[in-house]
ZAFI-789726 format. One record per residue (C-alpha): residue in one letter; y, z, x; residue number from 1. Coordinates in steps of 0.2 Angstrom, whole numbers, plus 5000, padded with zeros to 4 digits. Layout:
BEGIN
REC   residuo      y      z      x   num
REC         A      Y      Z      X   NUM
...
//
This chain:
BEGIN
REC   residuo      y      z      x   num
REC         X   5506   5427   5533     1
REC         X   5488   5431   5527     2
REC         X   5483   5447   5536     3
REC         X   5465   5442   5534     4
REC         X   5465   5425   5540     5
REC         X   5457   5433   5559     6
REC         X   5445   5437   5547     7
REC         X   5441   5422   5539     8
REC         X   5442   5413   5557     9
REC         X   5428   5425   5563    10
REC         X   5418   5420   5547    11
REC         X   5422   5401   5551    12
REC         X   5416   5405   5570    13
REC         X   5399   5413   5565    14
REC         X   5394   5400   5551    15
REC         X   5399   5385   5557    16
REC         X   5399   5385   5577    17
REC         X   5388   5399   5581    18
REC         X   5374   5395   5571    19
REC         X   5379   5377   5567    20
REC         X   5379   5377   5546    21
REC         X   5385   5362   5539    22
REC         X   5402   5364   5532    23
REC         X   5395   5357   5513    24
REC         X   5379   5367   5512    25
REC         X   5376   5380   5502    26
REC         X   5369   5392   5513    27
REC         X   5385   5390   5523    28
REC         X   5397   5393   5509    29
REC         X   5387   5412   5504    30
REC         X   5386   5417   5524    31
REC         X   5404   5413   5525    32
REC         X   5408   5423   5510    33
REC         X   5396   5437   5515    34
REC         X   5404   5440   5533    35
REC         X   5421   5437   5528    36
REC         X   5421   5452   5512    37
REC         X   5413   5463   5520    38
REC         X   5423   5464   5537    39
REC         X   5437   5463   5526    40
REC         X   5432   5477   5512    41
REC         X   5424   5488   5528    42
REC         X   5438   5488   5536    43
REC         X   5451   5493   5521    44
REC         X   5438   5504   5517    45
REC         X   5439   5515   5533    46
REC         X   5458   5512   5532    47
REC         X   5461   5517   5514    48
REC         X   5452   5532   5514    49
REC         X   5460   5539   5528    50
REC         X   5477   5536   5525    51
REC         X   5473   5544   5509    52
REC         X   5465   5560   5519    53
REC         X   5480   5561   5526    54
REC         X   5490   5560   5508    55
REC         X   5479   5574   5500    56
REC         X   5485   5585   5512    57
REC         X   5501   5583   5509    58
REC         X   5501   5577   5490    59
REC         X   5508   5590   5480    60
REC         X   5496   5591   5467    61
REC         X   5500   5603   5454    62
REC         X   5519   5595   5453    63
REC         X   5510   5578   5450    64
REC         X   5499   5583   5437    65
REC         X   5514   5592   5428    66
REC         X   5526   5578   5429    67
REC         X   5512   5567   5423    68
REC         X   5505   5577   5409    69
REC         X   5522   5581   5404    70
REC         X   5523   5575   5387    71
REC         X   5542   5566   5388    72
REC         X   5534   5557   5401    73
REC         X   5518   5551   5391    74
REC         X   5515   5533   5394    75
REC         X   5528   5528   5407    76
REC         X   5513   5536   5421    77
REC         X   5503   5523   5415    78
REC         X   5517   5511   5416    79
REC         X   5520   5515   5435    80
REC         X   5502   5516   5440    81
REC         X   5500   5498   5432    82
REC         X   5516   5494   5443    83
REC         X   5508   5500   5458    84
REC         X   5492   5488   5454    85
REC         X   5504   5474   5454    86
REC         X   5514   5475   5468    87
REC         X   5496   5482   5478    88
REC         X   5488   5466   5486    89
REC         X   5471   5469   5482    90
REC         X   5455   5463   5474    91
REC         X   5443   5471   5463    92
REC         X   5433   5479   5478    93
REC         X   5447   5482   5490    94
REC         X   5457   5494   5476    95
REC         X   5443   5505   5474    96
REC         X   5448   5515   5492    97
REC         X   5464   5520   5483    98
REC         X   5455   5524   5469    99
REC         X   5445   5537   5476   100
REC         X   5461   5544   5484   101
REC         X   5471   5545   5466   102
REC         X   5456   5554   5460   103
REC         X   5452   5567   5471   104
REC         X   5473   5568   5473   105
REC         X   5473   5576   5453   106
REC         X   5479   5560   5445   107
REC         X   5474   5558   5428   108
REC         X   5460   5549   5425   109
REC         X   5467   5537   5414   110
REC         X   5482   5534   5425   111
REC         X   5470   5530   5438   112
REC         X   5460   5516   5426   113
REC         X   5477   5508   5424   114
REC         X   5480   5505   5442   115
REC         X   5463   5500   5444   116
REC         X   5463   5487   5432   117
REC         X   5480   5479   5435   118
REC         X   5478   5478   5453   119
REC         X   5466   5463   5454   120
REC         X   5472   5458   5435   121
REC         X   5490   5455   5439   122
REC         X   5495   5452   5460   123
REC         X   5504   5442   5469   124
REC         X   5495   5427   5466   125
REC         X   5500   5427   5446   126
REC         X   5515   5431   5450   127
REC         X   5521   5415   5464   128
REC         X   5507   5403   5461   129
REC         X   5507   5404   5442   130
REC         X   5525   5395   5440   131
REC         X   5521   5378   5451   132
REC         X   5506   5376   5443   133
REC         X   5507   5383   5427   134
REC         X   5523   5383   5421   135
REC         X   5536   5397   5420   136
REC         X   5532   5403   5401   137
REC         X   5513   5404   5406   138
REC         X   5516   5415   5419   139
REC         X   5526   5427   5410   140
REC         X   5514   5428   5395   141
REC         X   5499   5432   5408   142
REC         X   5508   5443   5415   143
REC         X   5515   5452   5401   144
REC         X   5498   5453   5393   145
REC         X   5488   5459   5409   146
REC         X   5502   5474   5411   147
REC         X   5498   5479   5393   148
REC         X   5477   5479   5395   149
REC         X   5480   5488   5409   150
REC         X   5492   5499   5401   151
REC         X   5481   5501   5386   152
REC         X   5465   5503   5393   153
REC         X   5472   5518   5404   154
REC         X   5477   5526   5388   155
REC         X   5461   5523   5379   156
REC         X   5451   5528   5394   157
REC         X   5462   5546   5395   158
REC         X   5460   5547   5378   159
REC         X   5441   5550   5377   160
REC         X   5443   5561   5390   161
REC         X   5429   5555   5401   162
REC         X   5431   5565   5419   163
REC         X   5415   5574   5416   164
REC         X   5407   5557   5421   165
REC         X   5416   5554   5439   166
REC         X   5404   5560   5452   167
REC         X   5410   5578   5456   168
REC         X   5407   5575   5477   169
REC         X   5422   5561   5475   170
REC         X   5434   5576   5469   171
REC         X   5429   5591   5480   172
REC         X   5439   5588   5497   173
REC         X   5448   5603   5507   174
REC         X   5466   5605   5501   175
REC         X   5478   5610   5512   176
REC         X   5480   5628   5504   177
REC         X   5461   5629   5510   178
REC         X   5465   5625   5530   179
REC         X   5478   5636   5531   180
REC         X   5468   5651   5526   181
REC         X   5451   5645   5537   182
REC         X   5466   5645   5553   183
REC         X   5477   5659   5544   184
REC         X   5493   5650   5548   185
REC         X   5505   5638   5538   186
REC         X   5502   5623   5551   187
REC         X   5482   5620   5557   188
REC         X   5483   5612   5574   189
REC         X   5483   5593   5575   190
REC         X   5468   5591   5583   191
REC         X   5459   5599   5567   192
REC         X   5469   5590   5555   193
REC         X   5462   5573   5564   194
REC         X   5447   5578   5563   195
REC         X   5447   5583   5546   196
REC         X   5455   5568   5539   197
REC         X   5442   5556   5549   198
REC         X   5430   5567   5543   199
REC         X   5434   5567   5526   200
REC         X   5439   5546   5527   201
REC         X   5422   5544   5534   202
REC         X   5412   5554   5522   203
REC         X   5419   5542   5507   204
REC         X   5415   5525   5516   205
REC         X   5397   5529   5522   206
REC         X   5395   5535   5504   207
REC         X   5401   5520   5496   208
REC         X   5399   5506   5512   209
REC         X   5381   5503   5507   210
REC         X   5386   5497   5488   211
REC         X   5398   5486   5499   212
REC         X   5384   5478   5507   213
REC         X   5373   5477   5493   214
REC         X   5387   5470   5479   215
REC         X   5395   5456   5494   216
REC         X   5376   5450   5497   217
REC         X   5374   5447   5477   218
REC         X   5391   5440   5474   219
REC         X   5389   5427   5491   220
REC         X   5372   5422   5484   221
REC         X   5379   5418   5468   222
REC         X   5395   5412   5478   223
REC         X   5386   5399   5488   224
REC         X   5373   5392   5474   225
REC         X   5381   5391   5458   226
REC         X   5387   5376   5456   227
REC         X   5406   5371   5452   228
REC         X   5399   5355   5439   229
REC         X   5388   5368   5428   230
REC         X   5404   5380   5425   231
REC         X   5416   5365   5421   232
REC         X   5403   5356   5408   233
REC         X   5400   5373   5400   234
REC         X   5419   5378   5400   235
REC         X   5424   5358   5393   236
REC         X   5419   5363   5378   237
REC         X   5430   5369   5361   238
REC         X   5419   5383   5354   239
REC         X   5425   5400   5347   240
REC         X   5410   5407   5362   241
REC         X   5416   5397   5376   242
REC         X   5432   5412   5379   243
REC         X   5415   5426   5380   244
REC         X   5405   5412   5391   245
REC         X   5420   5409   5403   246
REC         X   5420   5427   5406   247
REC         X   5403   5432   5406   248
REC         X   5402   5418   5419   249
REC         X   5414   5424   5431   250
REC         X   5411   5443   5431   251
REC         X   5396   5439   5445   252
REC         X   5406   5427   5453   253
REC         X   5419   5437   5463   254
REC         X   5432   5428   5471   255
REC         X   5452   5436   5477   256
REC         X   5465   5424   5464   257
REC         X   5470   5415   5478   258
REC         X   5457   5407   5484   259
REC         X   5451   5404   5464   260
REC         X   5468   5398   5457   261
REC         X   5466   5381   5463   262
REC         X   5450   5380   5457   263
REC         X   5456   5382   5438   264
REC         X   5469   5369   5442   265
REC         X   5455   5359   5446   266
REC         X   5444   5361   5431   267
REC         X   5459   5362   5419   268
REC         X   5460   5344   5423   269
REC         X   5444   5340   5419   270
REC         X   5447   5347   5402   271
REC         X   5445   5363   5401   272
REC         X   5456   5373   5389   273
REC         X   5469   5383   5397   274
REC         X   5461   5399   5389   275
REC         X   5445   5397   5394   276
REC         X   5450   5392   5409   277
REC         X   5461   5410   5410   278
REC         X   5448   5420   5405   279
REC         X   5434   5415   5419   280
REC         X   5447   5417   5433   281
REC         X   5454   5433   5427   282
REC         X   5435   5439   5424   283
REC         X   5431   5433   5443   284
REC         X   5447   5443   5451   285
REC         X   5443   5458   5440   286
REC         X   5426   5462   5439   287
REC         X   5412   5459   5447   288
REC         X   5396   5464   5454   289
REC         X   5400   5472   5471   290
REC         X   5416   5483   5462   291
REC         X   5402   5488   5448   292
REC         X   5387   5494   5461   293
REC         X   5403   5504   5472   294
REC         X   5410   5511   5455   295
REC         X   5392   5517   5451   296
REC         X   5393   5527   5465   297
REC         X   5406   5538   5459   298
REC         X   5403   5536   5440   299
REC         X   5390   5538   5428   300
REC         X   5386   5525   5419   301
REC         X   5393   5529   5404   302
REC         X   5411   5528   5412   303
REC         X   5407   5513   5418   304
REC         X   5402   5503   5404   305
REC         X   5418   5509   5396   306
REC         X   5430   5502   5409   307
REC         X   5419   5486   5409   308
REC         X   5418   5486   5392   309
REC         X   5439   5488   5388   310
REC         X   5441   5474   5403   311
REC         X   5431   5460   5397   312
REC         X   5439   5464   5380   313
REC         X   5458   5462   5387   314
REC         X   5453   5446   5397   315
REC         X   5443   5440   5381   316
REC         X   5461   5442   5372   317
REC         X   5470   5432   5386   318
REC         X   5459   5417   5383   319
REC         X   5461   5416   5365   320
REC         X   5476   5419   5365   321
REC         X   5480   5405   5376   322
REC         X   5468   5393   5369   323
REC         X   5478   5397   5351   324
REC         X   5496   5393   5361   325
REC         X   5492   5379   5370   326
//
């Protein structure tokens, strides 16, 4: 059962029978896409954030961090976060709620990466879809190897010990230690635990809503005019720059893995290399340009272009490695 399809049947409404778009245009196809992401983001946006309000103040955050720091267990956190990305049913834009809530919870930076790039890297959608159309050992490499990047670029990120470029608002939030002592009791009363976690849920999305709005708007404009012939000719063909092409070509694109899967079935048989092929949809479910303007928000630029930088990098590997295999 897809949760969003209310969603997508309001979109449907509005472009089609309210105002009357043709069904094949392209004006129809980025209005569509543009009502449709950011109801849907909006509204995991508010959610997210306040469930993980709620989490912080209950999170116990100095057992955490030690668990996690704990040398026997170095590398198995990064392991687990890159689980929890996997098992999460989220695209690039929709994990960055939980995001926010690992970060200002005291998770490690670099633990935080991992989920952030497994989550729209390896879903649901690689893991049920891949076998009927691409075959059982395809389906385990991809996923093998978008486990490790994740994996990997989590422990990269950690090790260059970049925290001094996340935004410090994003990490300042009352703890629970702090609303005890404003009421001098051990349990604040309800009421002002509501308000304090709607409060603090509502601070993050109006920060972060208006790079929603901006980044949906560029991705349905690209979404709606690019057309599907240019990306297959330029993918057809068997150059060593196709792999960087297909993934510098679907960073702006944006799209969630099930609605883009049977798209690279389609073009992978009209020739396209099943690398290439790889690397443009992993590159549209993973990045793009509405997670980059919300992630400027609470990074610095420098941070950014790291994480972009050790993403396009894994994807690139994928598709070469699966143009070499195949």
């Amino acid at each position: 059962m897809d949760i969003f399809a209310p969603i997508q049947a309001l979109a449907d409404l509005v472009t089609f029978q309210w105002l009357g778009l043709a069904h094949e245009s392209f004006a129809a196809h980025a209005l569509n896409y543009f009502i449709y992401d950011v109801i849907k983001i909006g509204g995991l946006l508010v959610v997210i954030n306040y469930v993980m309000a709620v989490t912080r103040y209950y999170f116990p955050v100095e057992k955490v961090k030690a668990i996690l720091t704990s040398r026997r267990w170095y590398g198995l956190d990064y392991l687990v976060a890159t689980l929890l990305g996997v098992v999460t049913p989220f695209c690039s834009c929709s994990s960055i709620p939980l995001f926010i809530g690992f970060l200002s919870g005291g998770i490690p930076l670099g633990v935080t990466f991992a989920f952030l790039i497994s989550s729209p890297l390896v879903n649901e959608s690689s893991l049920y879809l891949f076998p009927a159309i691409f075959g059982l050992q395809t389906t385990f490499f991809y996923n093998a190897i978008g486990i490790g990047v994740a994996v990997i670029g989590g422990l990269l990120i950690q090790k260059l010990k970049l925290d001094r470029f996340i935004q410090p608002e994003f990490l300042q939030f009352k703890s629970k230690k702090q609303l005890k002592e404003k009421y001098q009791q051990n349990h604040p009363p309800l009421k002002e635990l509501l308000r304090h976690w709607s409060g603090e849920a509502m601070e993050i999305t109006r920060k972060v809503f208006p790079y929603v709005l901006l980044g949906v708007a560029l991705g349905a404009i690209i979404h709606g005019y690019v057309p599907e012939e240019l990306v297959t000719r330029s993918l057809s063909l068997e150059k060593w720059w196709v792999v960087p092409l297909a993934t510098l070509i679907g960073v702006p694109l944006y799209a969630n893995s099930v609605s883009v899967i049977p798209v690279i079935e389609a073009v992978i048989g009209k020739g396209v290399p099943l690398g290439s092929a790889l690397a443009f949809m992993t590159a549209t479910v993973t990045l793009s340009l509405p997670e980059a303007l919300m992630l400027k928000k609470l990074m610095k630029w420098q941070l950014l272009s790291i994480f972009f930088g050790i993403t396009i990098a894994g994807i690139m590997l994928i598709g070469y490695l699966f143009n070499f295999i195949t």
